[in-house]
C-alpha positions, -999 to +999 in steps of 0.1 A: +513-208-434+533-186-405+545-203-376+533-192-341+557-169-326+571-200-300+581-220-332+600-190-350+635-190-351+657-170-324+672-137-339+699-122-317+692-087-312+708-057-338+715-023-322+698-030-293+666-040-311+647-073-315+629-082-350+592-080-336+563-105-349+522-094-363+494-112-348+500-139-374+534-147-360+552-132-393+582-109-386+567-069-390+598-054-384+635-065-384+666-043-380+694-046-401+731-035-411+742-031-448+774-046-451+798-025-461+837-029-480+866-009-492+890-019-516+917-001-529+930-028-553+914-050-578+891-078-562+868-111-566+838-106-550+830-138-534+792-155-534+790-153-492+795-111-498+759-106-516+746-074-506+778-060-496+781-023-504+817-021-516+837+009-520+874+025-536+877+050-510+916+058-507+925+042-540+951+056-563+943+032-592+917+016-615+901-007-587+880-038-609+853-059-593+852-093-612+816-110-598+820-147-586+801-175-605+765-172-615+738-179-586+701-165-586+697-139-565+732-123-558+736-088-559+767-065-551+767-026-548+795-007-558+803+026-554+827+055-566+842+066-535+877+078-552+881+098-589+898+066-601+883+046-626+862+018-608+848-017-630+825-041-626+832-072-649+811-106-650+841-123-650+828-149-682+821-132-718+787-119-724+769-131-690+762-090-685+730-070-693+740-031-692+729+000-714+713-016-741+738-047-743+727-081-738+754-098-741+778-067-719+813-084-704+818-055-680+805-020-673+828+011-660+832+044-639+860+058-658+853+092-676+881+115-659+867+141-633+830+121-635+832+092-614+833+104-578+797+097-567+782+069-593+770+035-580+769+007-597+745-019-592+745-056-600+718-089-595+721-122-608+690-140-618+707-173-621+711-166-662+731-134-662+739-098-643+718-073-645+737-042-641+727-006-630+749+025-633+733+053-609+748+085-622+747+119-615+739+139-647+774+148-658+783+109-652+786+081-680+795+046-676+808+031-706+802-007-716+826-034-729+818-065-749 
């Protein structure tokens, strides 16, 4: 059951803009930011960044993403901002699902000349990472066990 709108929590205000509340007292519509990272080097995401939208813009190396300790409900973006190969890795053997692999350690940006532009996407469901490459059609990611 909703609370009335006098028991709800207070929200400060995002870009100007207040989260408004329905008749029923449940929030209709709330503004939001998507966090947002660059990292030129290799990095361990950390639990408190879920939902961050990280990037290798600027890079001039391999840039790898190791994924903090399994928690249901995490999830990471990660996109190819730089033509430098760009990994995602679970960080413990076999905790990945990618491609067709159930038991995936890590899954890669990293065909030369096809990496500018593909995402990679990554959610935890408490058991392992599920993992997404978003590719454009001349993209592959490649998966290690």
């Amino acid at each position: 059951m909703p609370l009335p709108s006098t028991r709800q929590t207070n929200v400060p205000p995002f870009m100007g803009k207040m989260p408004t509340l329905n008749d029923d007292g449940q929030i209709k519509e709330m503004p939001f930011k998507v966090n947002t990272a660059t990292k030129i080097v290799s990095y361990t995401v950390k639990a408190s960044e879920s939902g961050t939208f990280f990037n290798n813009r600027g890079t001039t190396a391999t840039v790898v993403f190791t994924l903090p300790a399994m928690a249901s409900g995490l999830n990471y973006h990660f996109y190819a901002a730089a033509d430098r190969a760009l990994t995602v890795t679970s960080g413990t053997a076999d905790k990945m699902i990618a491609d067709n692999d159930v038991e995936a350690d890590s899954l890669s940006l990293s065909t030369g000349s096809e990496i500018m532009g593909g995402c990679i996407v990554v959610t935890c469901d408490g058991t392992k990472w599920m993992a997404n490459a978003y590719l454009e059609e001349s993209q592959t990611a490649v998966v290690a066990t």
